[in-house]
C-alpha positions in Angstrom: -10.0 23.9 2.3 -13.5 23.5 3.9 -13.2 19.9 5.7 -17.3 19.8 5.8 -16.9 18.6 2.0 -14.3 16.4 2.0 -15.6 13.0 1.3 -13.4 10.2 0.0 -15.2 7.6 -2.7 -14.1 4.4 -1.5 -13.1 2.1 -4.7 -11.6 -0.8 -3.3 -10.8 -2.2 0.6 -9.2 -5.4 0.9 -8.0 -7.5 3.7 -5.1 -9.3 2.0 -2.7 -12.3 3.0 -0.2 -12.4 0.7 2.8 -15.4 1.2 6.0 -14.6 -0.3 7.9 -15.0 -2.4 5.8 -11.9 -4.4 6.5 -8.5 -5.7 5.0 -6.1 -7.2 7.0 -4.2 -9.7 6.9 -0.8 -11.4 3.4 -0.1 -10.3 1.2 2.4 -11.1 -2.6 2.8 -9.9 -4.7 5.7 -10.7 -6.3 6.2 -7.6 -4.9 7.0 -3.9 -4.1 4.1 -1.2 -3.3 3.4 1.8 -1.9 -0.3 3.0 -1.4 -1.1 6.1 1.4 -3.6 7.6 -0.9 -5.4 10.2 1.7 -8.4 9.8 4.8 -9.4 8.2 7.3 -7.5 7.0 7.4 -5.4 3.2 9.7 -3.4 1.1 8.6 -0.3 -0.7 10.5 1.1 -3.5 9.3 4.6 -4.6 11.4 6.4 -6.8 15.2 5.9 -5.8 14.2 5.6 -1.9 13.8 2.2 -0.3 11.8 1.6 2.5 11.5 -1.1 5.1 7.8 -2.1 6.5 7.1 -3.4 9.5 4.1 -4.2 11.5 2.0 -1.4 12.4 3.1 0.9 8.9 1.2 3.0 7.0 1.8 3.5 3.3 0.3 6.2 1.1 0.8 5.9 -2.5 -0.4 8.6 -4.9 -1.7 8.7 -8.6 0.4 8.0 -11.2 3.5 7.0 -8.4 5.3 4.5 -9.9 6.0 2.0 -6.9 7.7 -1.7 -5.9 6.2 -3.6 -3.0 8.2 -7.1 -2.1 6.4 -9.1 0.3 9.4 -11.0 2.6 8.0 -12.4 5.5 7.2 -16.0 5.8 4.5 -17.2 6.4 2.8 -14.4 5.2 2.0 -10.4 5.0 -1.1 -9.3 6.3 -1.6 -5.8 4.3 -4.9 -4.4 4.8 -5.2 -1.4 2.2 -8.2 0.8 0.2 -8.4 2.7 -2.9 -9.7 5.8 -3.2 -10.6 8.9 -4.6 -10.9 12.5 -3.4 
């Protein structure tokens, strides 16, 4: 792959507080994304794995991954995150 053309199209970036309780079940986007745990605490379901998000963790979800996200901290979850294409 020639890295000189790689040039992401930037759908969506968001700067999200989000107080729990929240979740966000069986998910599926149609773009890529990453969120980022700036604060709080999450838990990511993908597929049969569980896993536990803490400040300063990156997430990358694919197309057509079906995913869970439960927001858990109080007061809230600070999550950062963009949609994108390649």
């Amino acid at each position: 792959m020639d890295w000189n053309y790689f040039s992401p199209y930037i759908r969506l970036a968001l700067n999200s507080y989000v107080s729990p309780p929240f979740s966000i079940v069986n998910r599926v986007i149609f773009d890529y994304e990453l969120l980022y745990v700036k604060e709080g605490e999450i838990q990511v379901i993908i597929g049969s794995k569980t896993y536990k998000g803490v400040k300063g963790d990156i997430f990358f979800f694919r197309p057509r991954e079906p995913h869970t996200i439960h927001f858990i901290s109080k007061p809230y979850v600070h999550q950062p995150h963009v949609h994108f294409d390649l």
